[in-house]
N, CA and C atoms of all chains as a GROMACS GRO file, in nm:
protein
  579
    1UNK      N    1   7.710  -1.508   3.875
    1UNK     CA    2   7.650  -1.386   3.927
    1UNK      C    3   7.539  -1.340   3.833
    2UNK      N    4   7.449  -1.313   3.891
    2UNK     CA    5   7.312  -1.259   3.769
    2UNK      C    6   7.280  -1.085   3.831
    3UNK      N    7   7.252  -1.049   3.746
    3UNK     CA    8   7.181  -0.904   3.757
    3UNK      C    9   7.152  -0.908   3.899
    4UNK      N   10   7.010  -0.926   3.977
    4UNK     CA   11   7.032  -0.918   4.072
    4UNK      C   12   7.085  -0.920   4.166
    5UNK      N   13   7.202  -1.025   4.150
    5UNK     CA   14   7.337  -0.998   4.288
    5UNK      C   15   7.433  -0.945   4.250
    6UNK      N   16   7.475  -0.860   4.099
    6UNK     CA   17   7.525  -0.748   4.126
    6UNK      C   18   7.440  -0.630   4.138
    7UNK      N   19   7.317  -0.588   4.140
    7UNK     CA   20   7.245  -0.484   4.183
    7UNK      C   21   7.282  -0.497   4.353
    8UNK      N   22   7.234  -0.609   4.403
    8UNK     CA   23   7.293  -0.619   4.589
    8UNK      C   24   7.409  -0.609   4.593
    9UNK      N   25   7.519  -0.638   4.531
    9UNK     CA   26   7.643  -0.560   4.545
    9UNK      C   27   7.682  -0.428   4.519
   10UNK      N   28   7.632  -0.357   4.434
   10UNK     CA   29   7.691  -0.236   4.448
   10UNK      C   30   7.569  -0.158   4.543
   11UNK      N   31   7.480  -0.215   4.526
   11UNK     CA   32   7.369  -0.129   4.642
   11UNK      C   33   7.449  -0.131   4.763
   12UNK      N   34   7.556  -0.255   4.825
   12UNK     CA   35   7.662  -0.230   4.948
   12UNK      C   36   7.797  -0.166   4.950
   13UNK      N   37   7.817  -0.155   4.847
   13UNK     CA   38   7.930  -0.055   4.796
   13UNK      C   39   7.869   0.121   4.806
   14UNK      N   40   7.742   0.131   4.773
   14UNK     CA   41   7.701   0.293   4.786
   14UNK      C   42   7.632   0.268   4.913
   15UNK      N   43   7.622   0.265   5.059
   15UNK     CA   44   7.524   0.258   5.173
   15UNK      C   45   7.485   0.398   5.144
   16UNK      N   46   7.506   0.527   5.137
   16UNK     CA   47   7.454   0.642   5.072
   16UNK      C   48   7.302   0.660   5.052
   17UNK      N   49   7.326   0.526   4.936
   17UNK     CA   50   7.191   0.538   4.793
   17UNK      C   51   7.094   0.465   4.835
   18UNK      N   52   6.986   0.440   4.771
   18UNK     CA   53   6.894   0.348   4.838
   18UNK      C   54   6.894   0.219   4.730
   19UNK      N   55   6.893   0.104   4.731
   19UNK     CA   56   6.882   0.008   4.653
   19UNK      C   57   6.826   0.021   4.545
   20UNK      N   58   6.736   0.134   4.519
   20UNK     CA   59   6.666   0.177   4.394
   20UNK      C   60   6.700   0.247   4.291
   21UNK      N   61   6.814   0.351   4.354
   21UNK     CA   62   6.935   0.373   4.271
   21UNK      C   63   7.047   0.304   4.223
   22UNK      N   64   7.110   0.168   4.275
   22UNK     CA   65   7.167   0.074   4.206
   22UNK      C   66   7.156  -0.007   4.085
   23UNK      N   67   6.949  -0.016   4.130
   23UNK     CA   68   6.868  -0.114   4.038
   23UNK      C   69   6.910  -0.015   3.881
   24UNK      N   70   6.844   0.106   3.929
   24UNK     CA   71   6.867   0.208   3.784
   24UNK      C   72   7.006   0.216   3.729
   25UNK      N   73   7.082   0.202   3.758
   25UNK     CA   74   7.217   0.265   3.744
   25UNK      C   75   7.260   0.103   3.658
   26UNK      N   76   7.244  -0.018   3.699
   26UNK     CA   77   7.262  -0.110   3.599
   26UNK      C   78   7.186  -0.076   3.492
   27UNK      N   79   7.032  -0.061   3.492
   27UNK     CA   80   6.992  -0.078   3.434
   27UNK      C   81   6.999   0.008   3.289
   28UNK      N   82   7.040   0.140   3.338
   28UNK     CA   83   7.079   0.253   3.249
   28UNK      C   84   7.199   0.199   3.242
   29UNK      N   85   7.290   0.136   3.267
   29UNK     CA   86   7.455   0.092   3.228
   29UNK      C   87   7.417   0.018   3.081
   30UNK      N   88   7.323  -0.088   3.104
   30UNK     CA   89   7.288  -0.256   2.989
   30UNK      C   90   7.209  -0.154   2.916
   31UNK      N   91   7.114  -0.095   2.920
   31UNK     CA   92   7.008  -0.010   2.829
   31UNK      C   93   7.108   0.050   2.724
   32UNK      N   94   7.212   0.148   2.771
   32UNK     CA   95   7.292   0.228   2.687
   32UNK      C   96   7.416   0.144   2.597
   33UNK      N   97   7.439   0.043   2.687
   33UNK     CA   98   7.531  -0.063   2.572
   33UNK      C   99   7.462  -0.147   2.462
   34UNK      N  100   7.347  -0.134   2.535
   34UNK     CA  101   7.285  -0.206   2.458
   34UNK      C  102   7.227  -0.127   2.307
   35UNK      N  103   7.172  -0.033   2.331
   35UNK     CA  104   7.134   0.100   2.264
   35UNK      C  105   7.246   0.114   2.144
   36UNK      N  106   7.385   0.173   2.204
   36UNK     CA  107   7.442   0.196   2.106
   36UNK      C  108   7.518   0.072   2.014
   37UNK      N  109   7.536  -0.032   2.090
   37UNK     CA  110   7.576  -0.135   2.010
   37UNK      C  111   7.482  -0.196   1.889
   38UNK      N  112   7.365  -0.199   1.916
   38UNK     CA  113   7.273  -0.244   1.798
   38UNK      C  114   7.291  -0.141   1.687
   39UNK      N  115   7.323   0.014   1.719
   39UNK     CA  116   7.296   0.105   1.611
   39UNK      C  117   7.470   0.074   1.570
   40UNK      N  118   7.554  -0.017   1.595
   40UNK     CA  119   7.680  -0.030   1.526
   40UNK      C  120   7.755   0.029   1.565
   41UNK      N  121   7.751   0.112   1.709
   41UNK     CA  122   7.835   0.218   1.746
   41UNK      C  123   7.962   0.101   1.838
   42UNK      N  124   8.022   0.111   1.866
   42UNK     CA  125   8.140   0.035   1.959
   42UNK      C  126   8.104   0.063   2.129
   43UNK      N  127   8.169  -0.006   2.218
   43UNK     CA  128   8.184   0.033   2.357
   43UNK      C  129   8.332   0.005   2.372
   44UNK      N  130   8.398   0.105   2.462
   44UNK     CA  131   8.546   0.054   2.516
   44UNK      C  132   8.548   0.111   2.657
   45UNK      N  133   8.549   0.027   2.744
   45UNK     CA  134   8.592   0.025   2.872
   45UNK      C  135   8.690  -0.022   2.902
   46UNK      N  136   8.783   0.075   2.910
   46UNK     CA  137   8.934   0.045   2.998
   46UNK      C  138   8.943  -0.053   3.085
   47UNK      N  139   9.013  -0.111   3.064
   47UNK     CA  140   9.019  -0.244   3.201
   47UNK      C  141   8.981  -0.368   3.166
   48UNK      N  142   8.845  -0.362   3.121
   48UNK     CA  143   8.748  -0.452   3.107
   48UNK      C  144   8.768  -0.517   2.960
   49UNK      N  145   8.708  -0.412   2.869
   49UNK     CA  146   8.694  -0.491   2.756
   49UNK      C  147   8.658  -0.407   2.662
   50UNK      N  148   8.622  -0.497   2.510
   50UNK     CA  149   8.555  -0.384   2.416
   50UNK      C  150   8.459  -0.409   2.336
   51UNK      N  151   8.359  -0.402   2.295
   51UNK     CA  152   8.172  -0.436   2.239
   51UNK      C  153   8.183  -0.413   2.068
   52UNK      N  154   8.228  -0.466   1.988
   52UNK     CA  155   8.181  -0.425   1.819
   52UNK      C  156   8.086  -0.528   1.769
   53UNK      N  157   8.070  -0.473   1.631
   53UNK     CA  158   7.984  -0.577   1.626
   53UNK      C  159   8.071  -0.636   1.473
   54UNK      N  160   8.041  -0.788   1.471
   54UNK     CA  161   8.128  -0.858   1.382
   54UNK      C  162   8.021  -0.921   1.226
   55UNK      N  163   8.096  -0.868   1.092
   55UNK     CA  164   7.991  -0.833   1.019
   55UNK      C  165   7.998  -1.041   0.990
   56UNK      N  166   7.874  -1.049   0.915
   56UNK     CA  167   7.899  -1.220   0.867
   56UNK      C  168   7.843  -1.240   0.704
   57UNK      N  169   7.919  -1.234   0.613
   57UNK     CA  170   7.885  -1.208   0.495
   57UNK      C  171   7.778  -1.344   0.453
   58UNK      N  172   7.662  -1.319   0.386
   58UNK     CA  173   7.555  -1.419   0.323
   58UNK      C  174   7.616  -1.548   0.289
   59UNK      N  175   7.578  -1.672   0.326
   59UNK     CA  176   7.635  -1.753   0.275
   59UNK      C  177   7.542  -1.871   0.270
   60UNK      N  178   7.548  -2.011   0.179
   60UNK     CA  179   7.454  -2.076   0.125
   60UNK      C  180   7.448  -2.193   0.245
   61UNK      N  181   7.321  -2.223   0.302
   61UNK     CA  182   7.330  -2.306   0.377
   61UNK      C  183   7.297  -2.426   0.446
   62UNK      N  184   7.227  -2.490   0.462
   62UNK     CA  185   7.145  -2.592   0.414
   62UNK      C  186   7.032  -2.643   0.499
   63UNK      N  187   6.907  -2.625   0.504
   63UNK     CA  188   6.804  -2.690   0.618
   63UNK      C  189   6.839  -2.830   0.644
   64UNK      N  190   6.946  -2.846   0.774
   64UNK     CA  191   6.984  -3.027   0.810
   64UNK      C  192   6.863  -3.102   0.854
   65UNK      N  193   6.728  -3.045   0.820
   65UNK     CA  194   6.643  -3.119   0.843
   65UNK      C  195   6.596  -3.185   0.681
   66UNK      N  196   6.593  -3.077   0.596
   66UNK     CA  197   6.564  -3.115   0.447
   66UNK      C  198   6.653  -3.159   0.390
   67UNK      N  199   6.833  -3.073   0.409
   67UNK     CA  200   6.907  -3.127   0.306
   67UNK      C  201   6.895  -3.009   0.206
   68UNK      N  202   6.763  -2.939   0.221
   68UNK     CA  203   6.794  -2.839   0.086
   68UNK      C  204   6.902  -2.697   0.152
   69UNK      N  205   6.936  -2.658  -0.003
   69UNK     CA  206   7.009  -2.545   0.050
   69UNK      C  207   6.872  -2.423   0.044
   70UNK      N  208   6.984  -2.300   0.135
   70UNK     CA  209   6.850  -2.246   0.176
   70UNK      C  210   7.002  -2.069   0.173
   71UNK      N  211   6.980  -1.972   0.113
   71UNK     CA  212   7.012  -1.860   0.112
   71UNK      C  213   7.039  -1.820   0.305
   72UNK      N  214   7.177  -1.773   0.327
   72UNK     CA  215   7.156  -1.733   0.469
   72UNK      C  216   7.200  -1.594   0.445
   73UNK      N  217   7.110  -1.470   0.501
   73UNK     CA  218   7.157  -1.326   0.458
   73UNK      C  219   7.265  -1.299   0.585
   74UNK      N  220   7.329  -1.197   0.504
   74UNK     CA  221   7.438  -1.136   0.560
   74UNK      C  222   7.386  -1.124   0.671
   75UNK      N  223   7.490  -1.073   0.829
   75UNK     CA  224   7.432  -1.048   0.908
   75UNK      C  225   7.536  -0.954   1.042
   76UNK      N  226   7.526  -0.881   1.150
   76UNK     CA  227   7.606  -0.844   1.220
   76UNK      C  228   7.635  -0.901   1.336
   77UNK      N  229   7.635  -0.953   1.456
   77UNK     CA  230   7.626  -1.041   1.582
   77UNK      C  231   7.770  -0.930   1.677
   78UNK      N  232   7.729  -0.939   1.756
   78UNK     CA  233   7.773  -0.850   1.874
   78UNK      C  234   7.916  -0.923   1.945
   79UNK      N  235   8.002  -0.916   1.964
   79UNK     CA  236   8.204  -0.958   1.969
   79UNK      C  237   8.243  -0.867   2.080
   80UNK      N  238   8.283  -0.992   2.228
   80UNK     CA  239   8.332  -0.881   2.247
   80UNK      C  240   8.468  -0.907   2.275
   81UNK      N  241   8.560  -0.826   2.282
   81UNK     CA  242   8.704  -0.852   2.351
   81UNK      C  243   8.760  -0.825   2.460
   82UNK      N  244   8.841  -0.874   2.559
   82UNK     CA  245   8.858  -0.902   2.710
   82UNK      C  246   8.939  -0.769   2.666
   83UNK      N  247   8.962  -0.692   2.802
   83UNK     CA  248   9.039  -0.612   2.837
   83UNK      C  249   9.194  -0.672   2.829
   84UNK      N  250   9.319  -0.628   2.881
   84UNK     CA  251   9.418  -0.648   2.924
   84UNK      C  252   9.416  -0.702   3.073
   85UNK      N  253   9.320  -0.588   3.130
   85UNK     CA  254   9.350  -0.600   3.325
   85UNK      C  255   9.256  -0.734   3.321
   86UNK      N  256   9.136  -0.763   3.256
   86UNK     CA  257   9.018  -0.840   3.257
   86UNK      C  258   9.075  -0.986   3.246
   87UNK      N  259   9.162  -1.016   3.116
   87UNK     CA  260   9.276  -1.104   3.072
   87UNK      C  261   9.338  -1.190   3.217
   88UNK      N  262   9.423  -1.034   3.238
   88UNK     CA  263   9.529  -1.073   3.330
   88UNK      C  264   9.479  -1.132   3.415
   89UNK      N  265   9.361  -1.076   3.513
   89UNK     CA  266   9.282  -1.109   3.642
   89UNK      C  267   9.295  -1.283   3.624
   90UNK      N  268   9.160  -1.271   3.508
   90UNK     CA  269   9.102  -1.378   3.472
   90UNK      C  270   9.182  -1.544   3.488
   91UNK      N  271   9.301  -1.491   3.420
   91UNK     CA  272   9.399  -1.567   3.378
   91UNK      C  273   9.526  -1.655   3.508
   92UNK      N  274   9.553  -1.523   3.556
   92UNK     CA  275   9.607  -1.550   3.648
   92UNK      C  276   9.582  -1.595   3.837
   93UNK      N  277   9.446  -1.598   3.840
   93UNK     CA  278   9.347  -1.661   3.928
   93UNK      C  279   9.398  -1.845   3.896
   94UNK      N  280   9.377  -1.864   3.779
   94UNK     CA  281   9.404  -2.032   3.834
   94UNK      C  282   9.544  -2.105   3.852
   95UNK      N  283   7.980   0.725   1.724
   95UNK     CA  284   8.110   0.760   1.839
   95UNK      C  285   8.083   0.666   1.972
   96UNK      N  286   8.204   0.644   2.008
   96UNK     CA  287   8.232   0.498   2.100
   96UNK      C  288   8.187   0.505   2.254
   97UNK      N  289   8.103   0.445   2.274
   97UNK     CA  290   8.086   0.481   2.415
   97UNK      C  291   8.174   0.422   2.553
   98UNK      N  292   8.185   0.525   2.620
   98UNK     CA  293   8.296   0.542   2.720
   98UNK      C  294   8.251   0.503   2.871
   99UNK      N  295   8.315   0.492   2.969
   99UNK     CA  296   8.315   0.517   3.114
   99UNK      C  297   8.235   0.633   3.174
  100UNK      N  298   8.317   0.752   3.065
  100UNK     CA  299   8.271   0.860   3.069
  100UNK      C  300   8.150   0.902   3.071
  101UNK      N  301   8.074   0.818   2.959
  101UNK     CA  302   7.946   0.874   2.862
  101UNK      C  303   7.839   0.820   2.944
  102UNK      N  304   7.907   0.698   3.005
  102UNK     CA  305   7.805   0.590   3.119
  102UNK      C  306   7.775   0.698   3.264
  103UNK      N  307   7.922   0.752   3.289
  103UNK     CA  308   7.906   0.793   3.443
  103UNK      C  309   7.795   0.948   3.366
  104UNK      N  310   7.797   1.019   3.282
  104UNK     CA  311   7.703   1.117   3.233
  104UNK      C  312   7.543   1.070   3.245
  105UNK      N  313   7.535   0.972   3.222
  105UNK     CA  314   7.408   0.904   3.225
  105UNK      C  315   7.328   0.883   3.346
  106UNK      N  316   7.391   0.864   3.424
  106UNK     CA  317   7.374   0.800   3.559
  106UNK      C  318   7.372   0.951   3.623
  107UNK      N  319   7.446   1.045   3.582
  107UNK     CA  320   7.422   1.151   3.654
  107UNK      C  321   7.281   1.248   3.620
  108UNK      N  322   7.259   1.181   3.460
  108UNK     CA  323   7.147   1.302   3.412
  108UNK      C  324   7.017   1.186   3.425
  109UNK      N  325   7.045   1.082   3.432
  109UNK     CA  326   6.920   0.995   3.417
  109UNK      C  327   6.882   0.913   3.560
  110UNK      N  328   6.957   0.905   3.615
  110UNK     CA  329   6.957   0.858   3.744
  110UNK      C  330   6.963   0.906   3.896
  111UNK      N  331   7.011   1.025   3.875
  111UNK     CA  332   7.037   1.144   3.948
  111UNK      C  333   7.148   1.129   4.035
  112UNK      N  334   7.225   1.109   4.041
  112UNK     CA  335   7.378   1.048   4.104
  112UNK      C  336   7.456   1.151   4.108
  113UNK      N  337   7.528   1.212   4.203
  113UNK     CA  338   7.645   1.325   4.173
  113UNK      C  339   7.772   1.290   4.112
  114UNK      N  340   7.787   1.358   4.060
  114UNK     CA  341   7.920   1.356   3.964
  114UNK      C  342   8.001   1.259   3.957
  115UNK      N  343   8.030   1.289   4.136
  115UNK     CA  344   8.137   1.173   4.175
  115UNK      C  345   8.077   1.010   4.206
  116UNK      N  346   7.957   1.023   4.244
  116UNK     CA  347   7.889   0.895   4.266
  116UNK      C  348   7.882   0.807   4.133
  117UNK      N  349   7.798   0.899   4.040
  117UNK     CA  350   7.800   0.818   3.914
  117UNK      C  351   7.949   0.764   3.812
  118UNK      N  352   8.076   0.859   3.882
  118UNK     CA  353   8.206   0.799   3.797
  118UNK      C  354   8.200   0.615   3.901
  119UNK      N  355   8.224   0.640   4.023
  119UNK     CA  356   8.217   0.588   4.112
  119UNK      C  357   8.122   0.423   4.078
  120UNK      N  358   8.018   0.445   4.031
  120UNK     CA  359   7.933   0.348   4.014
  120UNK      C  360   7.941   0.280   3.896
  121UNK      N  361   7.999   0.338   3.798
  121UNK     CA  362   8.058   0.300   3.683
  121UNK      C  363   8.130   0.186   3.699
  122UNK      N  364   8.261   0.255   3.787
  122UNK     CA  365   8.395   0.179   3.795
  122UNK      C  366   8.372   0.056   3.851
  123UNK      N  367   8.236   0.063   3.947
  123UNK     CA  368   8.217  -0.030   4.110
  123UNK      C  369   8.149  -0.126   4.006
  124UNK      N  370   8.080  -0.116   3.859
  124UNK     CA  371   8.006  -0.197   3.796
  124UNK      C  372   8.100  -0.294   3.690
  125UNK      N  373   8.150  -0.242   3.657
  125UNK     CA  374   8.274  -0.319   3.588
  125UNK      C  375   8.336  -0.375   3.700
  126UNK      N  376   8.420  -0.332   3.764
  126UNK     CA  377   8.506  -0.448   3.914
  126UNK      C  378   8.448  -0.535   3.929
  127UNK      N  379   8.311  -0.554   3.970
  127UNK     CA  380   8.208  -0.657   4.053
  127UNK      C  381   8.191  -0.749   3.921
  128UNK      N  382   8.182  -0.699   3.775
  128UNK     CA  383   8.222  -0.823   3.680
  128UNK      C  384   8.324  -0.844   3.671
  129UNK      N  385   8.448  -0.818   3.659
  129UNK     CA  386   8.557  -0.841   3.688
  129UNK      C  387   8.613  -0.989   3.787
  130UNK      N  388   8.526  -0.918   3.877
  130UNK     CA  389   8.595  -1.024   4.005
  130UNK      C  390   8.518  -1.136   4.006
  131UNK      N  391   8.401  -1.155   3.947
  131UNK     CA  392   8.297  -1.229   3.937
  131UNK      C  393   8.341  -1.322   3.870
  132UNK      N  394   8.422  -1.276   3.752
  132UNK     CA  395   8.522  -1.368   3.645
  132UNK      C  396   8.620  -1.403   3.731
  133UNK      N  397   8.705  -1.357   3.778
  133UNK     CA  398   8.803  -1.364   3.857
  133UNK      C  399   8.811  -1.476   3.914
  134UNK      N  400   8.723  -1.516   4.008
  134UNK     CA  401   8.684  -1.621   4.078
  134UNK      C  402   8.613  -1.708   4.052
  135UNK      N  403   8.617  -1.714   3.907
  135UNK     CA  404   8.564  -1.841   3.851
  135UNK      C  405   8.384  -1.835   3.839
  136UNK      N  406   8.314  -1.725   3.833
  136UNK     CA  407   8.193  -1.721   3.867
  136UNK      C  408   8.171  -1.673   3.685
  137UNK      N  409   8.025  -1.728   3.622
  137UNK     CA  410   8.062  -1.691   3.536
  137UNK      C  411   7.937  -1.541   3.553
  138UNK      N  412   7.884  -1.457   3.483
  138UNK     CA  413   7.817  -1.362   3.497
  138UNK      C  414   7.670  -1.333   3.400
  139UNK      N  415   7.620  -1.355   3.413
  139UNK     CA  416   7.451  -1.361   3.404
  139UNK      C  417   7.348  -1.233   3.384
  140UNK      N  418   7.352  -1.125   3.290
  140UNK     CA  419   7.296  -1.049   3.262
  140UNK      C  420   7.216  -1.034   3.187
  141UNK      N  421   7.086  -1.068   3.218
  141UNK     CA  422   6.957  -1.108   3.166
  141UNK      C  423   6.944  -0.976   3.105
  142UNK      N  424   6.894  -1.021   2.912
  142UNK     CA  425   6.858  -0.897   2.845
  142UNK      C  426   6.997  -0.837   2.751
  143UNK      N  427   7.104  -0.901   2.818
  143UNK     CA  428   7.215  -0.830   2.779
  143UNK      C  429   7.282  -0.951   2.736
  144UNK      N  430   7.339  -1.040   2.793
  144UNK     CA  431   7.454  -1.113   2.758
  144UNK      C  432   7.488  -1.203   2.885
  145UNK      N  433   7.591  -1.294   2.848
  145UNK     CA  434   7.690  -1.424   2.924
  145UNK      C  435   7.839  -1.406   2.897
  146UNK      N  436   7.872  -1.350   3.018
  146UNK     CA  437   8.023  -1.374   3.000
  146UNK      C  438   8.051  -1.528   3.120
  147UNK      N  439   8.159  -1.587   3.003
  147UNK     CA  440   8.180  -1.734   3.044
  147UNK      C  441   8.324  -1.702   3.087
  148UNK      N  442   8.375  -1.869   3.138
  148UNK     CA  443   8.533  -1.849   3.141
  148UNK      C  444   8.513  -2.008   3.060
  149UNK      N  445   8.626  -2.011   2.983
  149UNK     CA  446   8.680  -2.146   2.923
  149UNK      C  447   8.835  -2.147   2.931
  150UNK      N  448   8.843  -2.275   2.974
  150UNK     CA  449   8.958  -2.292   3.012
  150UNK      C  450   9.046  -2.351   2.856
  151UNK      N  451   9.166  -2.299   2.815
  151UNK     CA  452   9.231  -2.336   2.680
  151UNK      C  453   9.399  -2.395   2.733
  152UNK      N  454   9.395  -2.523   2.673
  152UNK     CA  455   9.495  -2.583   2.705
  152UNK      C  456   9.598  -2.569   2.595
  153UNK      N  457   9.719  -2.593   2.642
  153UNK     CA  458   9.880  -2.524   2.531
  153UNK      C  459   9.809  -2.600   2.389
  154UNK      N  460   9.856  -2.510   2.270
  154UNK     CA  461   9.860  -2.548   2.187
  154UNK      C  462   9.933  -2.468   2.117
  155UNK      N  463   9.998  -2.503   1.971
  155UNK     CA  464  10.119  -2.442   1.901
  155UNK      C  465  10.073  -2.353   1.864
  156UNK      N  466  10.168  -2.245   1.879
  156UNK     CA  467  10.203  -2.139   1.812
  156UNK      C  468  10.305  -2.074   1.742
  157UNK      N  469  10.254  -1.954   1.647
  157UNK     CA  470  10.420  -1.880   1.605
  157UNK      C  471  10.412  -1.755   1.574
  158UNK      N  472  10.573  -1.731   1.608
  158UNK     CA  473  10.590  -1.590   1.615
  158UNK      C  474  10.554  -1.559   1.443
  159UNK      N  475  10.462  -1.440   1.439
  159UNK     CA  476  10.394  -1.441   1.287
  159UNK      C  477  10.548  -1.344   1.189
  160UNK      N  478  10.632  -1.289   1.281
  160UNK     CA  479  10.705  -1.237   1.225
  160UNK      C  480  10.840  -1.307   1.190
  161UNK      N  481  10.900  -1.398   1.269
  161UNK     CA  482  11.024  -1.482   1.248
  161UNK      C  483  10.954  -1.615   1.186
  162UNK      N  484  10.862  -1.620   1.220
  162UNK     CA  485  10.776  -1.810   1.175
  162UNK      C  486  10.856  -1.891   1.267
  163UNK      N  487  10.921  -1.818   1.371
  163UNK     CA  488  10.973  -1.942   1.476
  163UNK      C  489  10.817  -2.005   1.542
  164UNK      N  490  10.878  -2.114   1.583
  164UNK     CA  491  10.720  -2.224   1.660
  164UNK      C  492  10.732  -2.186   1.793
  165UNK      N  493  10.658  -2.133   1.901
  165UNK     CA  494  10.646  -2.090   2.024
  165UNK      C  495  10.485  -2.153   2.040
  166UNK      N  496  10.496  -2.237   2.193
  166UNK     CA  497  10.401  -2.270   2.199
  166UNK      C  498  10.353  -2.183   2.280
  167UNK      N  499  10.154  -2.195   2.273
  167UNK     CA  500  10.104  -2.075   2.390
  167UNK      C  501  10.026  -2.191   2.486
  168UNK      N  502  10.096  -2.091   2.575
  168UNK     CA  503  10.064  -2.184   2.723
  168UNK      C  504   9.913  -2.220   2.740
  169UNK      N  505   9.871  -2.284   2.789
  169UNK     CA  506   9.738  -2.318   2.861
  169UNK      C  507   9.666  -2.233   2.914
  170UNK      N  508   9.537  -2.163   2.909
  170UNK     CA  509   9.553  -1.987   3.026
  170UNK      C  510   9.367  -2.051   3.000
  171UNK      N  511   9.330  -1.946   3.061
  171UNK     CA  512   9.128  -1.922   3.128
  171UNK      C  513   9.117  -1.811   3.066
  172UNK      N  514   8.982  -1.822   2.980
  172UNK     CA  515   8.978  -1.659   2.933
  172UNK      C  516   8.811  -1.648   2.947
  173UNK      N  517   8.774  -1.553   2.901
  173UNK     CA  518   8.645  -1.535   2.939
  173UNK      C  519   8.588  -1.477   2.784
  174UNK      N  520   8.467  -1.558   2.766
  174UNK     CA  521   8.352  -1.564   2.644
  174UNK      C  522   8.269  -1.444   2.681
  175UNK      N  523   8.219  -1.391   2.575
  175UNK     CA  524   8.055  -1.314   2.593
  175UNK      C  525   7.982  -1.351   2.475
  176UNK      N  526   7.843  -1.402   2.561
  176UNK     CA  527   7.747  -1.465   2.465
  176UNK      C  528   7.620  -1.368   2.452
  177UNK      N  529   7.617  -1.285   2.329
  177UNK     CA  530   7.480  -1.216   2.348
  177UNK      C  531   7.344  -1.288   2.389
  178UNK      N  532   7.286  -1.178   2.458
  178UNK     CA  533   7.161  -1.255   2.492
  178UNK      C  534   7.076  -1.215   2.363
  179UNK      N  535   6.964  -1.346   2.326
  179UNK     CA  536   6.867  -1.297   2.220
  179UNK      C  537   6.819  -1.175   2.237
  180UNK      N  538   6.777  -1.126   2.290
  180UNK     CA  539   6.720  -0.947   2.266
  180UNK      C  540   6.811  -0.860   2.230
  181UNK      N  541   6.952  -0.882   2.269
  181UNK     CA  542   7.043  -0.810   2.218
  181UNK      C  543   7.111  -0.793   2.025
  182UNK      N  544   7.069  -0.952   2.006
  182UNK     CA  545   7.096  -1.026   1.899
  182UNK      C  546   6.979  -0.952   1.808
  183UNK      N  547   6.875  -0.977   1.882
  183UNK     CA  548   6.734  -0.950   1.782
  183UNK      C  549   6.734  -0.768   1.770
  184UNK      N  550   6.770  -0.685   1.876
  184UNK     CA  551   6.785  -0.542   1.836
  184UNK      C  552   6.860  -0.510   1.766
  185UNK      N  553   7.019  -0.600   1.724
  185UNK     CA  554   7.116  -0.575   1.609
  185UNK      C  555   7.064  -0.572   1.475
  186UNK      N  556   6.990  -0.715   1.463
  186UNK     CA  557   6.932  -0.764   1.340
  186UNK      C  558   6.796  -0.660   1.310
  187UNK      N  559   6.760  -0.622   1.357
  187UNK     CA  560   6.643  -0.487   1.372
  187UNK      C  561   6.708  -0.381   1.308
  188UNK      N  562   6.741  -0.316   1.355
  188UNK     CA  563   6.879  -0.229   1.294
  188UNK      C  564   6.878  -0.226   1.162
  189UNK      N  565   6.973  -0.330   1.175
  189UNK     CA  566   7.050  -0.326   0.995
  189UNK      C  567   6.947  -0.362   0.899
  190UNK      N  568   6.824  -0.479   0.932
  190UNK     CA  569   6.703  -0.463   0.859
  190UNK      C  570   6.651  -0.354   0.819
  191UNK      N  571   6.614  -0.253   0.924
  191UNK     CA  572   6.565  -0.114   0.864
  191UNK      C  573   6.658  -0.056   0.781
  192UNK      N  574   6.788  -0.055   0.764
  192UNK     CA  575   6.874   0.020   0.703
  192UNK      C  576   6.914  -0.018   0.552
  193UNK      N  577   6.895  -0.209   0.520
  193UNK     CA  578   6.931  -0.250   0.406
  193UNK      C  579   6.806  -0.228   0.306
   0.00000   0.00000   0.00000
């Protein structure tokens, strides 16, 4: 499923709204996770899952093209973890 | 401070213009539709944001960390999230300005 066919899905879930309000409403959903996760803040959505970010301490590493070692700086990268209900779904489908 | 369901359906109401109930509503309807997307084996594709996958993990040993008895864990499908580079590159932005 990509962005656009869940924007056409919930645009049929609201007949209400006009498709242009769906488009926004993802888009302000990914903007704001996105937003606060870079500044290190967490996300937790019940059900679903949860957004931290996972620290990676500096470590020495080597250009496999040279062979030389090469300093790798510390760094943060974005983790996320399945819900319980997300789990279960997931899991119990096959 | 952690952002919520809550803080999302606020957003949608002040930034999007959605009533109260529409924007809790659209929240919930946005998570389900990934949900089920996983569910059914679909994996989910959010350009800008991220990849949630499913990988399938077959039994391998385990133990109870408190008795050290050996219990194996069954075989099960779980689902990955792979940041997308822009997401990756706004983290590393971040903490650059800050160190």
């Amino acid at each position: 499923m990509t962005k656009s066919e869940l924007i056409n899905l919930l645009a049929e879930r609201f007949p209400q709204l006009v498709v242009k309000d769906a488009e926004l409403s993802v888009k302000a959903i990914l903007d704001a996770m996105t937003d606060n996760l870079s500044t290190g803040e967490r996300i937790e959505i019940r059900g679903f899952g949860s957004f931290s970010l996972n620290y990676r301490p500096p470590r020495l590493g080597r250009n496999p093209k040279t062979g030389s070692k090469v300093q790798v700086p510390a760094k943060h990268v974005p983790h996320f973890k399945a819900g319980k209900e997300l789990r279960d779904r997931v899991d119990s489908a096959t | 401070m952690t952002l919520t369901k809550a803080d999302l359906a606020d957003l949608l109401f002040e930034q999007v213009g959605l009533n109260k109930r529409e924007a809790k509503d659209m929240v919930e309807a946005f998570f389900e539709e990934v949900r089920t997307a996983l569910e059914t084996g679909d994996s989910v594709k959010l350009s800008g944001f991220g990849n949630f996958e499913l990988r399938k993990k077959s039994e391998r040993p385990g133990r109870n960390p408190k008795t050290g008895e050996e219990i194996p864990i069954t075989a099960r499908r779980v689902v990955t999230f792979h940041a997308s580079q822009k997401l990756k590159s706004r983290v590393e932005e971040h903490y650059a300005s800050t160190v």
